[in-house]
Short mmCIF file of the C-alpha atoms (twelve columns), coordinates in Angstrom:
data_MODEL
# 
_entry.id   MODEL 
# 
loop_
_atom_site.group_PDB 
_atom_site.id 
_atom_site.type_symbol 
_atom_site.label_atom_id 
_atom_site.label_alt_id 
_atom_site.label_comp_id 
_atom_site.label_asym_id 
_atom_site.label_seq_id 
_atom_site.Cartn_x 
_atom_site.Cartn_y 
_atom_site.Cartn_z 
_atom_site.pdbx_PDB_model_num 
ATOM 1   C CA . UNK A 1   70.330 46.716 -67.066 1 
ATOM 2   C CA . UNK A 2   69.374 50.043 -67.050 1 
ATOM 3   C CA . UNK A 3   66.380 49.727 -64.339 1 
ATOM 4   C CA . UNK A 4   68.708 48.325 -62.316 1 
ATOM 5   C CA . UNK A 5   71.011 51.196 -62.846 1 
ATOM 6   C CA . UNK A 6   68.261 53.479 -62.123 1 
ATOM 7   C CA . UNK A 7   67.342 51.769 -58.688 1 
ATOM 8   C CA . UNK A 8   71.109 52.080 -57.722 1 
ATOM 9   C CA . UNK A 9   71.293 55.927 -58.267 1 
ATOM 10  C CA . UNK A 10  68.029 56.022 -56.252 1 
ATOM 11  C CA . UNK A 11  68.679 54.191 -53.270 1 
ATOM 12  C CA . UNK A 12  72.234 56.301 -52.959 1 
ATOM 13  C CA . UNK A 13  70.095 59.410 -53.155 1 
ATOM 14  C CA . UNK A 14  67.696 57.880 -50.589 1 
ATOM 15  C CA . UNK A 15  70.776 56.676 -48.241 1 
ATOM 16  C CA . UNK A 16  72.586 60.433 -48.772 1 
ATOM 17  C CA . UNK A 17  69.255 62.371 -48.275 1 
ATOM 18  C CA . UNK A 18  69.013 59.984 -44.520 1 
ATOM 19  C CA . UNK A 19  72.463 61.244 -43.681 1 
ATOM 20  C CA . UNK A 20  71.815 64.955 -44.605 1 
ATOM 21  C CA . UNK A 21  68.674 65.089 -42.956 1 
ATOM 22  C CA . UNK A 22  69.684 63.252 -40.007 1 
ATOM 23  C CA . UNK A 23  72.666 65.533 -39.171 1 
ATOM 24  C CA . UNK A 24  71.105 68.885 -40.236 1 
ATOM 25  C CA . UNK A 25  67.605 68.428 -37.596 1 
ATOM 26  C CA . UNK A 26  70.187 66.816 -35.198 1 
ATOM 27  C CA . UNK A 27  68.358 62.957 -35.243 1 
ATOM 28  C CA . UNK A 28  70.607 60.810 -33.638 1 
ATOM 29  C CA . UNK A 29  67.280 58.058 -32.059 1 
ATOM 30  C CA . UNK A 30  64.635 56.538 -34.235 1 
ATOM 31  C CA . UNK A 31  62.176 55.967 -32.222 1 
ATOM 32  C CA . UNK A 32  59.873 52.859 -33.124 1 
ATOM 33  C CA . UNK A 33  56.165 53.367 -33.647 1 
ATOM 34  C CA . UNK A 34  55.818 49.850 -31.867 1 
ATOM 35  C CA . UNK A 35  57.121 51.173 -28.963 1 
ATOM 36  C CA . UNK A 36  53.974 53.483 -28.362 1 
ATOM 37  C CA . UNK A 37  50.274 53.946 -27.553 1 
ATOM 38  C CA . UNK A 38  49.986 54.418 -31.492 1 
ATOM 39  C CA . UNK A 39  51.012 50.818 -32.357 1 
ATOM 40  C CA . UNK A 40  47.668 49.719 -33.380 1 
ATOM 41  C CA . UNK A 41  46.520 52.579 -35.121 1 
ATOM 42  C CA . UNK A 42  49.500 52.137 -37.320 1 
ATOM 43  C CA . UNK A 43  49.166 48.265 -38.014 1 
ATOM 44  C CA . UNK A 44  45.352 49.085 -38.757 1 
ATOM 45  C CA . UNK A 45  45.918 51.604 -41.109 1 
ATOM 46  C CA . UNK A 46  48.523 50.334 -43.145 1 
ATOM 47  C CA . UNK A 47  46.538 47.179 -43.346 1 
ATOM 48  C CA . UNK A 48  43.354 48.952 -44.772 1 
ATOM 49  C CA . UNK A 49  45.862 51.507 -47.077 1 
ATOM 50  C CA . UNK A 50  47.086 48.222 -48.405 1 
ATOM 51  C CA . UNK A 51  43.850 46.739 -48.890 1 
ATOM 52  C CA . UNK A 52  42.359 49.640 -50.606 1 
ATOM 53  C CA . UNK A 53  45.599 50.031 -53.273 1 
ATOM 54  C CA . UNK A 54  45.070 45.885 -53.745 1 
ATOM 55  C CA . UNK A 55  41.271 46.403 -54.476 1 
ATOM 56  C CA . UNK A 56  41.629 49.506 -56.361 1 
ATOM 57  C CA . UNK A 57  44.913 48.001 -58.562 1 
ATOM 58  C CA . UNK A 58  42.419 46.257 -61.290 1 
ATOM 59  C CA . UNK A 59  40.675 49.668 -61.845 1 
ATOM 60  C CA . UNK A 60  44.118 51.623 -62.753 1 
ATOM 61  C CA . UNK A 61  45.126 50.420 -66.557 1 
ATOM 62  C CA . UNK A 62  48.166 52.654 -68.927 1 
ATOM 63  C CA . UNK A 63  48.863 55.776 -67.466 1 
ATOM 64  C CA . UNK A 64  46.581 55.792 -64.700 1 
ATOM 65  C CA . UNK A 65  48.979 52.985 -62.793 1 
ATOM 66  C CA . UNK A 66  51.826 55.560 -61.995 1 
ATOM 67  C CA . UNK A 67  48.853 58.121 -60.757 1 
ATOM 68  C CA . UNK A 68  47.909 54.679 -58.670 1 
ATOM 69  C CA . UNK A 69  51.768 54.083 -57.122 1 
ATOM 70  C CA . UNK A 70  51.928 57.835 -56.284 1 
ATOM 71  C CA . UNK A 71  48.671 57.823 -54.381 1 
ATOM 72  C CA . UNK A 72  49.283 54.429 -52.969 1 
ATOM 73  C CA . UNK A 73  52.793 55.835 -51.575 1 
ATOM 74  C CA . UNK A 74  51.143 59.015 -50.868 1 
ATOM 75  C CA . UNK A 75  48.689 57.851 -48.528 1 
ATOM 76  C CA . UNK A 76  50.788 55.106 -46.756 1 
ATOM 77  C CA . UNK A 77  54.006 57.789 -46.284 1 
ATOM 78  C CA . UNK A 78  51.770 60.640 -45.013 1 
ATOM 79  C CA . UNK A 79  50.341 58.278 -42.813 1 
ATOM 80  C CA . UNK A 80  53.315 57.351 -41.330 1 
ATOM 81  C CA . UNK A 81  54.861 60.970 -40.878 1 
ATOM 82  C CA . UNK A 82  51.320 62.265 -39.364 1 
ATOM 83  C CA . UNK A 83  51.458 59.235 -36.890 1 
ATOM 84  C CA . UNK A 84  55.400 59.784 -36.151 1 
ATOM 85  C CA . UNK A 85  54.610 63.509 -36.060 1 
ATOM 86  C CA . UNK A 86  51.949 62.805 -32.987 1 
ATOM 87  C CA . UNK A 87  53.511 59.672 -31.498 1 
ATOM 88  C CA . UNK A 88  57.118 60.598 -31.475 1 
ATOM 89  C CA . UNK A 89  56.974 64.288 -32.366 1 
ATOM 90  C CA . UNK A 90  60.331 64.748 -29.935 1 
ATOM 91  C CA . UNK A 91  62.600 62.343 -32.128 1 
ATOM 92  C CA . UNK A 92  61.653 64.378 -35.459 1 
ATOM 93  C CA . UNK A 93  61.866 60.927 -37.624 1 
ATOM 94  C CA . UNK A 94  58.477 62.586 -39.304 1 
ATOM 95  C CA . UNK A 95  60.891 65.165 -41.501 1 
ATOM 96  C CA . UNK A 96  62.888 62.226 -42.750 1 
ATOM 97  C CA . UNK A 97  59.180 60.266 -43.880 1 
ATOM 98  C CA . UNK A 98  58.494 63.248 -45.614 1 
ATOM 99  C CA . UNK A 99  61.622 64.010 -47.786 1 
ATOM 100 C CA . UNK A 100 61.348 60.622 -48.572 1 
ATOM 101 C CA . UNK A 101 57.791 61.159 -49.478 1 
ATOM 102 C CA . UNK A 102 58.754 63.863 -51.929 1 
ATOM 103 C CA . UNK A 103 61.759 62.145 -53.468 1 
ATOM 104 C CA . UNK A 104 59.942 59.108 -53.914 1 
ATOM 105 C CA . UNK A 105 56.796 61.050 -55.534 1 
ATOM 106 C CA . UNK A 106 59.269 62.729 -57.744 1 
ATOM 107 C CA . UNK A 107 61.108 59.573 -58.911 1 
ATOM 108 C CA . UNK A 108 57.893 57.545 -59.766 1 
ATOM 109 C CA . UNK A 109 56.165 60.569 -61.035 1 
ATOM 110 C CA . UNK A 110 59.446 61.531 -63.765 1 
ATOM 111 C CA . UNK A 111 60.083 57.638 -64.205 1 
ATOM 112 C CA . UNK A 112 59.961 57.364 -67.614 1 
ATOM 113 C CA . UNK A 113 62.286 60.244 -68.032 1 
ATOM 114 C CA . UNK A 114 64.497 58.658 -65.930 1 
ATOM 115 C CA . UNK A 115 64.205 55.349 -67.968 1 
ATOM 116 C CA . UNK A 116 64.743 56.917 -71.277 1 
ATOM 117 C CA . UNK A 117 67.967 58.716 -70.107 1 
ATOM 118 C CA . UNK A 118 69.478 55.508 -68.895 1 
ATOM 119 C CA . UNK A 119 68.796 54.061 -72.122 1 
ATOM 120 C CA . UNK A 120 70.631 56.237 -73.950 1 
ATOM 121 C CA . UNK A 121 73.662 55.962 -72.753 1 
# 
């Protein structure tokens, strides 16, 4: 119960952090990375980010698997904001990737905090 507790209070902050960002750098388009010249770069390298977090996933045991999610979401959200940053630098959508790079970095980083809180009540 409480995990799913937890993933409720996140996905509100996630949804709330869209709006505020949204309306505060004025982003009223998202542009679609399919609908440019950097379509295949950004199927290959999510393909071969994936691949390496798959391969890598048996060598990460205990502690070392949040380390793993953070550098898995690390690499696959900075890609994404460096592509959107070159590819559709006029929309801005690359500011939203990367608050929702560092909120999600934060949440899997202090998840066991978060987890034990929710427990006790």
């Amino acid at each position: 119960m409480g995990v799913f507790i937890l993933l409720t209070i996140f996905l509100i902050l996630i949804l709330l952090l869209e709006k505020i960002i949204n309306k505060l750098f004025g982003i009223k388009v998202k542009g679609k990375m399919s609908e440019t010249s950097g379509k295949n770069i950004d199927r290959w390298g999510r393909v071969i980010i994936l691949v390496i977090f798959l391969c890598s996933l048996l060598y990460f045991e205990g502690n070392l698997t949040k380390w793993h999610y953070m550098l898995f979401y690390l690499s696959l959200f900075g890609f994404q904001a460096i592509l959107e940053w070159k590819y559709l630098r006029s929309s801005k959508q690359y500011v939203v990737t990367l608050a929702y790079l560092i909120l999600l970095v934060v949440f899997i980083y202090n998840i066991e905090y978060f987890l034990r809180i929710i427990q006790d009540i």
